[in-house]
N, C-alpha and C positions, 0 to 999 in steps of 0.2 A: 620483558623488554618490548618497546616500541619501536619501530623503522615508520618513521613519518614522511611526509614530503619532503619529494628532493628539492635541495635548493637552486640557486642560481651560480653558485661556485663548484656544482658537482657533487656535492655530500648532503647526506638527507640528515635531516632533523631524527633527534631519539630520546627518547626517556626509556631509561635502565638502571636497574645497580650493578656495579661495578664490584667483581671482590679481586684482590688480588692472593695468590697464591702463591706458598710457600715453595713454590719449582721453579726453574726459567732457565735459561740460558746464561755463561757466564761470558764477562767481555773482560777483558784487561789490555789498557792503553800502555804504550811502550813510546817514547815520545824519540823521536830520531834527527839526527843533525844533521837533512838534506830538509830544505826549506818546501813546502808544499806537497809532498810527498806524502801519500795517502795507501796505505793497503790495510785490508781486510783477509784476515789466515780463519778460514775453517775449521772445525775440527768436531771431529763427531758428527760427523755429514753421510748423509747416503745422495745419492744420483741426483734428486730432485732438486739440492743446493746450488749443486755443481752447473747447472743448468741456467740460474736465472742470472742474466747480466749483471754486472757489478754497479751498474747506473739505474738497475731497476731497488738495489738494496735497500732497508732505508736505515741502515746503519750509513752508508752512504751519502742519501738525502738528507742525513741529517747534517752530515759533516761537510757537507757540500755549503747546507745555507747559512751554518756558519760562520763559512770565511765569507762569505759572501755579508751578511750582517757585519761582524766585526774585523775582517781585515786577518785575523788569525791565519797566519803564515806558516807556525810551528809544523814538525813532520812528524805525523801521526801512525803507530802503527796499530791494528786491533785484532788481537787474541780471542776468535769465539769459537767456545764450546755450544756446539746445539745441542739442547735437548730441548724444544717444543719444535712439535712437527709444522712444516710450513702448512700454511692454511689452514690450520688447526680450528680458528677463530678463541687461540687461547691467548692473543695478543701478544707472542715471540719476537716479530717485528716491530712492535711497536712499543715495548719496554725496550728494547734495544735502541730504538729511536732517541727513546728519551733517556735513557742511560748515556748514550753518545752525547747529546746537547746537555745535559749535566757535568759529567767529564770534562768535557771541552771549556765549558766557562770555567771550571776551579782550575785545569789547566792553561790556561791565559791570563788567570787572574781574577776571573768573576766580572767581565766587562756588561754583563749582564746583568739587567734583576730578574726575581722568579717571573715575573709579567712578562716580560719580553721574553724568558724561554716557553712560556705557555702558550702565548702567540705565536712562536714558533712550530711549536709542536702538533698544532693546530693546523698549521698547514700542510704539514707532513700524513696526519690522520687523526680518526676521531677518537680514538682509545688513546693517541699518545700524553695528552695532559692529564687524563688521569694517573699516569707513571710518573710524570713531570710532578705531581703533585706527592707523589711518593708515602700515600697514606692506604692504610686498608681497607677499606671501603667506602664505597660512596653513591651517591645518585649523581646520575652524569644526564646532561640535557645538553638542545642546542645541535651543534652537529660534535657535540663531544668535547666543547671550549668552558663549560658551567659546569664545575667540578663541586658537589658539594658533602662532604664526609660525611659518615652516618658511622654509627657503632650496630657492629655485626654480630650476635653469639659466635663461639668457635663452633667451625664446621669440620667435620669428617668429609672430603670428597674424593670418590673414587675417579680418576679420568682413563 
């Protein structure tokens, strides 16, 4: 993995491969009959969760730029189980990210295409369009918007 120059929007350029793993976090959308209404329910959390504001989430920011792109009014609720530790750098938040901007367009209907979720995603962080792309492995470049798939042997990894 490369960490290159940072850019002009904040995120620095990188050339990496990307694997994603057979562990993560699970999320489950619950959709509810009060218009705009948004929560996010922990579970399997220790203290360090409990801690970070709900506007710093980015299960949040995701579902924030959402309604904000497509008007999506629907009342969402979300079910997570944590298992990756925050700041792990095993990408917890930011499969959650994209798992939330995937959800959200088949729940509204799909007013989105993949392009316009990966641009999204993209501004949320630089791992999230790799999720958004939802394949297993890849070279990622750029500040993490050129997602390009590659075929991986299976790996054994211990974490």
């Amino acid at each position: 993995m490369a960490v290159l120059d940072r850019r002009q929007d904040g995120f620095h350029n990188l050339e990496s491969l990307f694997v994603a793993l057979n562990f993560g976090d699970t999320l489950k959308f619950e959709l509810l009959n009060e218009e705009n209404l948004f929560e996010i329910m922990m579970a399997g959390t220790g203290t360090e969760y409990s801690s970070v504001p709900v506007q710093s989430n980015l299960i949040y920011k995701a579902m924030s730029l959402f309604r904000n792109k497509t008007g999506f009014s629907g009342g969402i609720k979300v079910n997570v189980e944590k298992r990756i530790p925050l700041g792990s750098g095993l990408g917890g938040g930011s499969s959650n990210a994209a798992f939330t901007l995937l959800a959200l367009n088949k729940l509204a209907g799909f007013p989105l295409s993949r392009q316009e979720l990966l641009e999204m995603g993209a501004h949320l962080g630089s791992d999230v369009p790799f999720f958004i792309h939802e394949t297993g492995a890849a070279w990622v470049t750029g500040c993490g918007e050129i997602v390009e798939p590659v075929e991986v042997p299976d790996l054994f990894l211990y974490l």
